[in-house]
VMD Tcl script that draws the C-alpha trace (Angstrom):
set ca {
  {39.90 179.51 80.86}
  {39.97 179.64 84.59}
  {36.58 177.13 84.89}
  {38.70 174.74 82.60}
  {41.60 174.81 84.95}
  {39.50 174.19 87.96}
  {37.80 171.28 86.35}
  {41.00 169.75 85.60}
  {42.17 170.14 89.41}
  {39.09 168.53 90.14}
  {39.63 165.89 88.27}
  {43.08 165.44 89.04}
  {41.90 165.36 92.78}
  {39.18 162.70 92.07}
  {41.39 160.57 89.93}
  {44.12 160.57 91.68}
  {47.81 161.16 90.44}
  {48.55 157.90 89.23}
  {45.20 157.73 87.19}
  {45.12 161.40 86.22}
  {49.03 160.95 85.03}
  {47.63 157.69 82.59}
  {44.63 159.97 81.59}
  {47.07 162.51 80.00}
  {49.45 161.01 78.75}
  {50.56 161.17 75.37}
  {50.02 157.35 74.51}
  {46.55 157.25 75.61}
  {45.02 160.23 73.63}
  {43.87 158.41 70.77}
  {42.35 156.27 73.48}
  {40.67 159.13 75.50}
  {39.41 160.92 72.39}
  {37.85 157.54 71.29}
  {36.78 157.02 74.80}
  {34.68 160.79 74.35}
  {33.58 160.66 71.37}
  {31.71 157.52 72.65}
  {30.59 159.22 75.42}
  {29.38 162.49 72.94}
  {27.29 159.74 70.70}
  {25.70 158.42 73.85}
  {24.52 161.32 75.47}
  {22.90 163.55 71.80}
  {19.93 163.12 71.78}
  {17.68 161.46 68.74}
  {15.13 163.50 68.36}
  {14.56 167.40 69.82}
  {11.36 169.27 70.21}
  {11.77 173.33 68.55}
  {8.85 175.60 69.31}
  {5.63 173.25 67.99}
  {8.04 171.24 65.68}
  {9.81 167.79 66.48}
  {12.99 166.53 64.53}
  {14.77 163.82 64.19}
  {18.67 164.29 64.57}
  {20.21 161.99 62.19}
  {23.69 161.20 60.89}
  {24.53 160.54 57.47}
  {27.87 158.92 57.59}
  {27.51 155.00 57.97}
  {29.78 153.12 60.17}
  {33.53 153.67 60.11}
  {32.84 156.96 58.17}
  {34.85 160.24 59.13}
  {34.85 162.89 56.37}
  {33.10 162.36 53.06}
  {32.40 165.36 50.73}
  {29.31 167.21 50.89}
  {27.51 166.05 47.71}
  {26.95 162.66 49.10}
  {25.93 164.52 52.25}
  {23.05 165.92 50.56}
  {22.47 162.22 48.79}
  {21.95 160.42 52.04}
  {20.07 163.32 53.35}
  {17.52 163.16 50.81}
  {17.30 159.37 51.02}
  {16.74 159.70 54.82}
  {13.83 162.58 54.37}
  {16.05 164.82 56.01}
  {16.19 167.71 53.45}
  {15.49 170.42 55.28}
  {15.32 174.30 53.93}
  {15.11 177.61 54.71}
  {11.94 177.48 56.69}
  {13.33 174.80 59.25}
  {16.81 176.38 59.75}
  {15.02 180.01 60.20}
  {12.79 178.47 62.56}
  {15.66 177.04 64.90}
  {17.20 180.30 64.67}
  {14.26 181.70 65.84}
  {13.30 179.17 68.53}
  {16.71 178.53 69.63}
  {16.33 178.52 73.10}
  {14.55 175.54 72.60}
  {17.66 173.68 71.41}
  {18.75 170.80 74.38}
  {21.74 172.46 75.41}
  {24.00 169.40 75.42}
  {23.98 169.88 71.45}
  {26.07 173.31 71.92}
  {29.55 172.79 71.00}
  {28.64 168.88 69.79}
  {26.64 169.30 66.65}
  {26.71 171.07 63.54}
  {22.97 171.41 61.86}
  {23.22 171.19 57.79}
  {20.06 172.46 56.01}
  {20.87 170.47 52.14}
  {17.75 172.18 50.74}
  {19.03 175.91 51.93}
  {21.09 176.99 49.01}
  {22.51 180.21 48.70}
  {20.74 182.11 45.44}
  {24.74 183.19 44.03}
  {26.08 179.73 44.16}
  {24.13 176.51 44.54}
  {27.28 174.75 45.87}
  {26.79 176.49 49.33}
  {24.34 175.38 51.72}
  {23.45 176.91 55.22}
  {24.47 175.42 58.61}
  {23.52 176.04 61.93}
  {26.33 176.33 64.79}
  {26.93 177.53 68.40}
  {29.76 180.07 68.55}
  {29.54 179.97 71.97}
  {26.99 182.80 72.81}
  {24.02 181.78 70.77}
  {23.45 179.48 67.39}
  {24.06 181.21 64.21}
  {23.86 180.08 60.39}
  {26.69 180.31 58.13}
  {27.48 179.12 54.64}
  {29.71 176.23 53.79}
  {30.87 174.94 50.24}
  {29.40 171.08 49.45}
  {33.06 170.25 47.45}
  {34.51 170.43 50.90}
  {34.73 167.78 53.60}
  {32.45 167.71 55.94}
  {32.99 165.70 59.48}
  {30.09 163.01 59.74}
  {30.47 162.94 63.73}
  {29.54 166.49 64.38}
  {27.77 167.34 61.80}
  {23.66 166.32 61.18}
  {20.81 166.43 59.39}
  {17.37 166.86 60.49}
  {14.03 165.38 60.04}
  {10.93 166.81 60.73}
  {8.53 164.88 62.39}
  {5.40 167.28 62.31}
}
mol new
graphics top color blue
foreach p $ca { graphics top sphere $p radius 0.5 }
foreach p [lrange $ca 0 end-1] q [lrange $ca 1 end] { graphics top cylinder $p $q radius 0.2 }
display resetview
């Protein structure tokens, strides 16, 4: 909490208060968040090298998209070769370190083809929790956020 609050003096101090004040305020947020996200699209990268195995990072909303549920998820997945199972999302586990760290915190990794053996309507994602990345389940009848979350391709 206390690195957050010095960044914002920072910034405050290289902004300037008339700049910092528009920056905050309550009228411009929509703007700002827009403004980020931007920036967030920018700066993921496409593609990411794990241990001996290259992936593409791909998105399976199309433009203008936000939430869509999770079964057409796994449609465009599969009709982008991006299926991925078990064996990739172990392997990132496993080689995690690898991961480019500007993903932490920006991306969600969905593995459509790593179904849990009690109930084929759950599939596994990967996440950082803040410490390290970790797999969880989540339900396919749910919405799921097309700008955080991706599928991957492997490329070898």
């Amino acid at each position: 909490m206390f690195k957050r609050l010095q960044a914002i003096v920072c910034l405050w101090k290289q902004l300037g208060e008339e700049r910092f004040s528009i920056l905050v305020s309550l009228e411009n947020r929509s703007k700002v968040k827009e403004f980020c996200d931007q920036i967030l699209k920018e700066t993921l990268t496409p593609t990411m090298t794990v241990g001996d195995r290259t992936y593409k990072i791909l998105s399976f909303s199309r433009k203008d998209e936000g939430s869509m549920n999770g079964y057409t998820m796994v449609e465009r997945a599969k009709e982008m070769s991006a299926h991925l199972g078990k064996d990739d999302g172990e392997y990132l586990l496993e080689h995690q370190l690898d991961i480019p760290i500007v993903l932490r915190r920006n991306v969600i990794f969905v593995f459509t083809d790593w179904r849990c053996s009690s109930d084929s309507d759950l599939v596994q994602c990967v996440w950082w929790n803040g410490n390290s990345w970790k797999c969880y389940w989540y339900r396919l009848d749910c919405l799921w956020n097309g700008f955080f979350v991706r599928v991957l391709r492997r490329l070898n």
